[in-house]
N, CA and C atoms as a LAMMPS dump frame, in Angstrom:
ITEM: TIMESTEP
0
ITEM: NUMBER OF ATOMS
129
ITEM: BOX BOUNDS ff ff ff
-5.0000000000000000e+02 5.0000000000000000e+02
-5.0000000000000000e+02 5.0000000000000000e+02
-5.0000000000000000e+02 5.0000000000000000e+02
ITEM: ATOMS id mol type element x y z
1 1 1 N 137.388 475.176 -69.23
2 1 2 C 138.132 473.929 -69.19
3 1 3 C 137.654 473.02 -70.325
4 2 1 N 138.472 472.43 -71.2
5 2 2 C 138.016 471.45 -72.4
6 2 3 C 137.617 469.965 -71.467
7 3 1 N 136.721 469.013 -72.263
8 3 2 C 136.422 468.215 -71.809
9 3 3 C 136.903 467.112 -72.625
10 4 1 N 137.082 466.227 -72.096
11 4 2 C 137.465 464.864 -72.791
12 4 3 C 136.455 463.548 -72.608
13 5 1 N 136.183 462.987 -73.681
14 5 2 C 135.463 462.287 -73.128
15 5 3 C 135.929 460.784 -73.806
16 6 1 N 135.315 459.84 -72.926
17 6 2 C 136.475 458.459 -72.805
18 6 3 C 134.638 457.734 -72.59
19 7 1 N 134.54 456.992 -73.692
20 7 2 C 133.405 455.645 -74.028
21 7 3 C 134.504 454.214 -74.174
22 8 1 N 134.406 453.264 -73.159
23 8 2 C 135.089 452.495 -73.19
24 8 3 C 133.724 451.284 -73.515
25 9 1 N 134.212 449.969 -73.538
26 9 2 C 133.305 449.149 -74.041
27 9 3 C 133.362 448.384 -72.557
28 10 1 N 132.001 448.561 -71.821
29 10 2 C 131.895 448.296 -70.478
30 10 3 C 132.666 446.739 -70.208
31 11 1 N 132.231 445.878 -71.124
32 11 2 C 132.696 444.655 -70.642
33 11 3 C 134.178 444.504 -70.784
34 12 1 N 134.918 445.095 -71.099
35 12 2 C 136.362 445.096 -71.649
36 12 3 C 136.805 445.719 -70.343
37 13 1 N 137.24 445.026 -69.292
38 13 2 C 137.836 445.851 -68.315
39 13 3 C 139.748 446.41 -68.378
40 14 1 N 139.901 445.584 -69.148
41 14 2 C 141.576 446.185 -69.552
42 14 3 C 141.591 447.779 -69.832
43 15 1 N 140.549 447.725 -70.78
44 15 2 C 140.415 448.833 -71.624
45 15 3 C 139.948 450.173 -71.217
46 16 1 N 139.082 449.539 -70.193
47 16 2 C 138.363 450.547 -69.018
48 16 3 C 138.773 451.058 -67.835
49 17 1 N 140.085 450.405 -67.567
50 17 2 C 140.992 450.755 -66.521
51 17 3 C 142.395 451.733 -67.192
52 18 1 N 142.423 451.247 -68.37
53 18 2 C 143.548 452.064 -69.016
54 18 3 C 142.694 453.599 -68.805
55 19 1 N 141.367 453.506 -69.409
56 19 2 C 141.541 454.975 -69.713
57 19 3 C 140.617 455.389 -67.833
58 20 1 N 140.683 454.854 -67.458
59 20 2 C 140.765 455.662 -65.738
60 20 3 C 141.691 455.928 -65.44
61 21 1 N 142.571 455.266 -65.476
62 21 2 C 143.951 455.327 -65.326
63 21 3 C 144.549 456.923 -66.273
64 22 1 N 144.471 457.147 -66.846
65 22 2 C 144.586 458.398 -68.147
66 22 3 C 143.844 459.491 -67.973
67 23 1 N 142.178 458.936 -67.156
68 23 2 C 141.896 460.131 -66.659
69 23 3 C 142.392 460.603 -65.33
70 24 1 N 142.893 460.016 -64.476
71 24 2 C 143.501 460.325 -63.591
72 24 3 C 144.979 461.4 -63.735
73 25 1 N 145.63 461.434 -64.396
74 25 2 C 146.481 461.991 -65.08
75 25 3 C 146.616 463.165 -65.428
76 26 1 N 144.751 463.657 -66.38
77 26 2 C 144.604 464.933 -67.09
78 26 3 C 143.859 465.342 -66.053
79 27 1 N 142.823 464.997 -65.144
80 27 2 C 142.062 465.717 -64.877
81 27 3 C 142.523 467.068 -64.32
82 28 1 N 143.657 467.191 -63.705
83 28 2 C 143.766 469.05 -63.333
84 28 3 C 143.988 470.18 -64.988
85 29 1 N 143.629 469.099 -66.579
86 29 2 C 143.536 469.833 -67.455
87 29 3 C 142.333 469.362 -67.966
88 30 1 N 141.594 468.858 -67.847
89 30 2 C 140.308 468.668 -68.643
90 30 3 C 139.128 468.183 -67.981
91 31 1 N 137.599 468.137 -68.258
92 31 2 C 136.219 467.96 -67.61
93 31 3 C 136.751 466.36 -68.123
94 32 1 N 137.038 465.506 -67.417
95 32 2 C 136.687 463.592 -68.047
96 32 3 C 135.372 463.002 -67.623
97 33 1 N 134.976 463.413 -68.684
98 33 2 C 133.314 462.409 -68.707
99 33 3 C 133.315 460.671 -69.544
100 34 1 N 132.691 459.832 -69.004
101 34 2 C 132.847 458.348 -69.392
102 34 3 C 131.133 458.327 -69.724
103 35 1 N 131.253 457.611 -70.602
104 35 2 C 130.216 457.117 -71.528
105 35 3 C 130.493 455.573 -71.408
106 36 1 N 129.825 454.979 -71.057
107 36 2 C 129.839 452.967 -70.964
108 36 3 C 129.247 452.51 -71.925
109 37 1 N 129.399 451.369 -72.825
110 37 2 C 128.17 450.792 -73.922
111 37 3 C 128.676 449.189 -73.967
112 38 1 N 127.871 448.654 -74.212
113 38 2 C 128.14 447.142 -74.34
114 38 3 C 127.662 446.473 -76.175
115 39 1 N 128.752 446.713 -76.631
116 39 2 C 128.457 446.358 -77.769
117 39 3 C 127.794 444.404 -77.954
118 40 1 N 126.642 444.317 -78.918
119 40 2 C 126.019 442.879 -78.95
120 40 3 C 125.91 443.08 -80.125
121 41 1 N 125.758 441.303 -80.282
122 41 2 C 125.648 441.153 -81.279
123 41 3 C 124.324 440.866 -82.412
124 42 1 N 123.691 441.491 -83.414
125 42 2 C 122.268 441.553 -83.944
126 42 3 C 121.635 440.067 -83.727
127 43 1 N 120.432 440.032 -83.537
128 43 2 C 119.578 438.893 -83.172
129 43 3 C 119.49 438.25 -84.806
């Protein structure tokens, strides 16, 4: 089975529901693994 993998930007919940939403969809064709990160900004 191919895997897909979906890194959304944790604090962005629009963005993070779209692609649940998308994995819901493929999963009877692909492994959907999520990766979370919170992009900041340099000190």
């Amino acid at each position: 089975m191919k895997t897909i993998i979906f890194a959304p930007e944790t604090i962005n919940i629009a963005e993070t529901t779209r692609m649940i939403e998308i994995a819901k969809q493929v999963r009877d064709e692909f492994r959907c693994v999520f990766f979370g990160y919170v992009m900041s900004s340099p000190i």
